[in-house]
N, C-alpha and C positions, 0 to 999 in steps of 0.2 A: 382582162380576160372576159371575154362573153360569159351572157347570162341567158340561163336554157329555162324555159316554163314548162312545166307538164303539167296540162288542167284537164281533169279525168271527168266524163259526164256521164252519170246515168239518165239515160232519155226516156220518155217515155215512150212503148214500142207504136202507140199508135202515131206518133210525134217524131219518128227516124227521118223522113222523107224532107219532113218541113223543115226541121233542127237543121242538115244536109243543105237545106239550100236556102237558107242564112249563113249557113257556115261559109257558101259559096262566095255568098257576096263580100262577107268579110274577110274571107282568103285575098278575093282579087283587089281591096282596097289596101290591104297590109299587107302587103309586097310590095307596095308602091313606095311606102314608108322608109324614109332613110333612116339607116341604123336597123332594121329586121333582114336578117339573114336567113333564116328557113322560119314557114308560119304553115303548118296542116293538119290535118284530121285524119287520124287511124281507129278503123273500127276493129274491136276487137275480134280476133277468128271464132270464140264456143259462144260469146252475149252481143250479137249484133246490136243492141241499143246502149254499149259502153263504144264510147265516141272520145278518143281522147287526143285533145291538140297538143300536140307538138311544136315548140317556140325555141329559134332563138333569136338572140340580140346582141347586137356590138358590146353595148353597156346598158347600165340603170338608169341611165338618161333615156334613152331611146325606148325602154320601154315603157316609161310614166310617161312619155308622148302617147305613146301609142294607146295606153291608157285613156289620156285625155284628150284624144282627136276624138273628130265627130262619130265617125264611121259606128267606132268602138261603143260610143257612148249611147248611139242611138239602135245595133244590131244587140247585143249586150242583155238588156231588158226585155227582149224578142226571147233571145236563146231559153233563155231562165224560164221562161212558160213553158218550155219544153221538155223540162227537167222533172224526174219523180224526184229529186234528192237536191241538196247544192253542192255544185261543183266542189274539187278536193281539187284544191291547187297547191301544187310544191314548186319553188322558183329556187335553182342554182346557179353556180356560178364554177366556169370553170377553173380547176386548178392546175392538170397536166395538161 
């Protein structure tokens, strides 16, 4: 069964723009990624600076790659300066 991430961001609002396009880069690099089946960013409709990526994955495998490829490793520590808070990550799994 796939495995769904939902990583919630609070941004900071002067930091939407920039967060947006790191986020860019690293969409267009994880897609590329075997084993990621949908990777994007939804901005909330009433708090325009809650930015929350949408994930999934074949398996747990694929995504502790995705984890540990470059891309990830070096956009990642970008994102997080653009952060008022740390990300809230929930990872599932599906059942039905």
């Amino acid at each position: 069964m796939t495995i769904r991430v939902v990583a919630k961001n609070q941004v900071k609002p002067e930091k939407v723009q920039e967060f947006m396009g790191l986020c860019k880069n690293l969409i267009e690099e994880t897609l590329k990624e075997e084993g990621c089946i949908e990777y994007g960013v939804y901005q909330e409709l009433e708090k325009p600076e809650i930015l929350t990526m949408l994930e999934e994955w074949k398996d747990e495998s694929s995504l502790d790659q995705h984890i540990k490829s470059d891309h990830f490793r070096e956009i990642f520590p970008l994102l997080s300066e653009c952060l008022e808070k740390e990300t809230e990550i929930n990872i599932y799994r599906k059942k039905l």
